[in-house]
C-alpha positions in Angstrom: 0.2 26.3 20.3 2.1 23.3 20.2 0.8 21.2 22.3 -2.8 22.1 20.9 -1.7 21.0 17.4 -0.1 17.8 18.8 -3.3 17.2 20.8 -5.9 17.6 18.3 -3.5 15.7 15.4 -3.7 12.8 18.2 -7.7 12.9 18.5 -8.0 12.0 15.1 -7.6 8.4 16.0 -7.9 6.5 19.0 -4.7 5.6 20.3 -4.7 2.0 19.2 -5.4 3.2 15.7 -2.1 5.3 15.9 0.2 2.8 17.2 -1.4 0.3 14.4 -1.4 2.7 11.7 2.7 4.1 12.4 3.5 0.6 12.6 1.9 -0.5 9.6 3.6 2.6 7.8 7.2 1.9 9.0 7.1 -1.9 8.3 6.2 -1.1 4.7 9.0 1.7 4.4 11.2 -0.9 5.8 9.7 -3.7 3.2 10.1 -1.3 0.5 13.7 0.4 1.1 15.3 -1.9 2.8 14.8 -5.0 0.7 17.2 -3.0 -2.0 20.2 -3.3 -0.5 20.2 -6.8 -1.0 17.8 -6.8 -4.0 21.1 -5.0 -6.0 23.5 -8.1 -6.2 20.8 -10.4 -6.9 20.1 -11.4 -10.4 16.9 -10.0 -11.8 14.1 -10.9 -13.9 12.2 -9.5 -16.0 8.0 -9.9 -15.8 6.9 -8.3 -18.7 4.5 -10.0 -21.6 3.6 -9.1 -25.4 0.4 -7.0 -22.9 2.9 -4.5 -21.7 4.9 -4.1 -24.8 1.4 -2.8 -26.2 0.8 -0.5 -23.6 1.9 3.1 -24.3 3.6 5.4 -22.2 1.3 7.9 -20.8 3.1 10.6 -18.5 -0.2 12.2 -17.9 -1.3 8.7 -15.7 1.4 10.1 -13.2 -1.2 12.5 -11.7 -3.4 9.3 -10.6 0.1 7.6 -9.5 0.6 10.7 -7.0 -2.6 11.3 -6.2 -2.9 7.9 -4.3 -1.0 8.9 -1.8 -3.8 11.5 -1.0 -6.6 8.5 -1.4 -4.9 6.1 1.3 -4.2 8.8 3.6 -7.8 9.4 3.9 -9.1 6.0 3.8 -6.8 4.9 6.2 -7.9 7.4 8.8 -11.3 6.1 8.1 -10.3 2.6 8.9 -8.3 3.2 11.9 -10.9 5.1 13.9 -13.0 2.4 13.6 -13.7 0.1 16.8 -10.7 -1.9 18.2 -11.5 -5.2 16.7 -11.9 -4.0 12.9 -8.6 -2.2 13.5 -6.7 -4.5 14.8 -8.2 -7.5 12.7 -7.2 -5.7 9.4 -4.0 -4.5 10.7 -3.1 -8.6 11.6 -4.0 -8.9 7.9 -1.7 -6.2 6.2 1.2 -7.1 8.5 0.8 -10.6 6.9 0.5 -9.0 3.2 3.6 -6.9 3.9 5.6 -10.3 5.1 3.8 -11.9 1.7 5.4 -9.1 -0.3 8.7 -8.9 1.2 8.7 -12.9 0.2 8.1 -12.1 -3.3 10.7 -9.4 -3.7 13.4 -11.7 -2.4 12.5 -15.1 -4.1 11.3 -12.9 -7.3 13.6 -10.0 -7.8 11.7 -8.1 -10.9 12.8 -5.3 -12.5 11.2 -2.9 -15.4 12.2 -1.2 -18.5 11.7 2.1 -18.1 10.6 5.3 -21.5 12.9 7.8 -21.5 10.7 10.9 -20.3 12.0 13.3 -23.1 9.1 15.7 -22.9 8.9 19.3 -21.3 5.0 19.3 -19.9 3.9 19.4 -16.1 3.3 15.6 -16.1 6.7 14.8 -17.9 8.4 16.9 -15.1 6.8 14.7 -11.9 7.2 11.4 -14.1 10.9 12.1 -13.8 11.0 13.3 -10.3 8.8 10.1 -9.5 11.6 7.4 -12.0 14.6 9.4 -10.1 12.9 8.4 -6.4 11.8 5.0 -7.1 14.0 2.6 -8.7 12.5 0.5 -11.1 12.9 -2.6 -8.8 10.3 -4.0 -5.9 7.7 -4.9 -8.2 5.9 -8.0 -8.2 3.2 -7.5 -6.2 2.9 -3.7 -6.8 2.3 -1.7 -3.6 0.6 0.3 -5.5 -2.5 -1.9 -6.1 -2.2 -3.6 -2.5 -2.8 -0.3 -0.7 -5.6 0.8 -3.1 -7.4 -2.5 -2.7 -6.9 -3.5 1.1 -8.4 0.6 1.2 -11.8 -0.6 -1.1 -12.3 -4.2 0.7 -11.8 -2.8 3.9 -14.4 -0.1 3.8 -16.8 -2.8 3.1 -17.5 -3.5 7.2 -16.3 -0.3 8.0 -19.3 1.8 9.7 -20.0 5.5 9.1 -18.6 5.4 5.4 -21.2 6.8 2.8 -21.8 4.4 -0.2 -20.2 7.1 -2.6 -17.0 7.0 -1.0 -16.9 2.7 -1.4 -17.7 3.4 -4.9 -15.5 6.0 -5.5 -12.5 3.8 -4.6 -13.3 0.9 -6.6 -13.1 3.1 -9.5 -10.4 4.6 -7.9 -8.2 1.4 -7.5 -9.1 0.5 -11.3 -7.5 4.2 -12.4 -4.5 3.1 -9.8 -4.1 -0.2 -11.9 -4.2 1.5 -15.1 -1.6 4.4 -13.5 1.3 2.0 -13.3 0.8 0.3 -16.5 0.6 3.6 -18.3 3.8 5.3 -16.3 5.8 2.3 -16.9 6.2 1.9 -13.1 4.9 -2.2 -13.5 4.2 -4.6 -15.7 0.6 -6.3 -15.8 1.4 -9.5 -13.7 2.3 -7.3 -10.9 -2.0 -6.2 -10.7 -3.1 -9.5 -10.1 -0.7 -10.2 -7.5 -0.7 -7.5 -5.5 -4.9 -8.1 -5.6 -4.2 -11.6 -4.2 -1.5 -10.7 -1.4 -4.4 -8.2 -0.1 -7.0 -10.3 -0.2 -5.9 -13.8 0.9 -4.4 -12.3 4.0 -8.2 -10.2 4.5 -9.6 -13.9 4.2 -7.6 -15.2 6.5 -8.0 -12.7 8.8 -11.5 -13.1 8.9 -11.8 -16.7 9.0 -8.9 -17.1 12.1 -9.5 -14.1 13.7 -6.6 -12.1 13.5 -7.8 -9.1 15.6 -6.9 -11.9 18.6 -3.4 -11.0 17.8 -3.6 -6.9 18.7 -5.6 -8.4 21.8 -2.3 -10.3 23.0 0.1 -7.5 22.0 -2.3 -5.3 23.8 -2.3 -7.3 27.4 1.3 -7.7 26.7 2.3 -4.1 27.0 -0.5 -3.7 29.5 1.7 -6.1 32.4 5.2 -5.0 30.9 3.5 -1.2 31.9 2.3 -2.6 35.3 5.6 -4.2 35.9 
């Protein structure tokens, strides 16, 4: 029974798409959680505008902020069964957004102001559990966006992906951006540049042909194998 469930969890992507796809995954835990042990004796500032002050606090924008989680998880599985040089082309490119961000979070140490969740309700309840997991540090770019939009742009070459389902993240990733304004988990500037560390690295991808890059990891382990 085992082995069954391991085998057909492994045919949902081809292998490269697994070895890209757990990479990708455990560079940006490391990116995320790592980065705060140094991040706590640096001197922090603090991004927020006259924009945010206006923004309310809406615990009920949690359920988007979760439910995002669920949205990548089946975009990316989508992406990474794709043919070998899509995946490893826009893999290139998210490696390089994930070295952008971990730039930004040293060299820019932001932190947020954070409500006090005083209320009793469902949503209140997962705001708190959410504000008790994540520090309100690591926030400019915001992970948040950059996931949800290198999941939208990337469906746009992407082959076997009804038109609903592109649509239906774009509007997706504009709820995601209003999520984290509304939860208090980043300020406004943090939008903007998590849009631009996706999509510079996506251009540059293109335009150099990243996907050359899996290609030499690829014969790489293929002779260290032989040898």
């Amino acid at each position: 029974m085992g082995k069954g469930l391991v085998k057909r969890i492994r045919s949902l992507l081809p292998d490269y798409g697994w070895v890209c796809l757990l990479s990708l995954v455990a560079i940006q835990f490391l990116v995320f959680w790592a980065t705060r042990i140094p991040l706590q004796y640096m001197e922090k500032v603090d991004l927020s505008t006259s924009l945010d002050a206006m923004i309310p606090f809406r615990p009920q924008w949690i359920s988007i902020y979760v439910l995002s989680f669920v949205s990548w998880v089946v975009t990316f599985f989508l992406l990474f069964k794709q043919r070998k040089d899509h995946v490893y082309r826009n893999s290139a490119a998210y490696l390089l957004t994930l070295a952008l961000t971990l730039a930004c979070f040293m060299l820019l140490p932001a932190q947020i102001q954070r409500p006090e969740v005083t209320g009793h309700d469902f949503f209140s309840f997962v705001t708190r559990i959410v504000y008790a997991a994540d520090q309100p540090n690591n926030l400019c770019p915001s992970l948040h966006v950059i996931c949800s939009y290198y999941c939208w742009r990337c469906l746009f070459d992407t082959e076997g992906v009804p038109r609903w389902y592109r649509v239906f993240n774009f509007f997706f990733l504009l709820l995601v951006c209003c999520s984290i304004l509304f939860v208090k988990q980043h300020v406004a500037v943090d939008i903007p540049a998590g849009v631009v560390a996706a999509e510079v690295p996506l251009q540059l991808a293109r335009r150099f042909r990243f996907e050359r890059l899996g290609y030499a990891v690829e014969r790489r382990l293929i002779q260290k194998k032989a040898h």
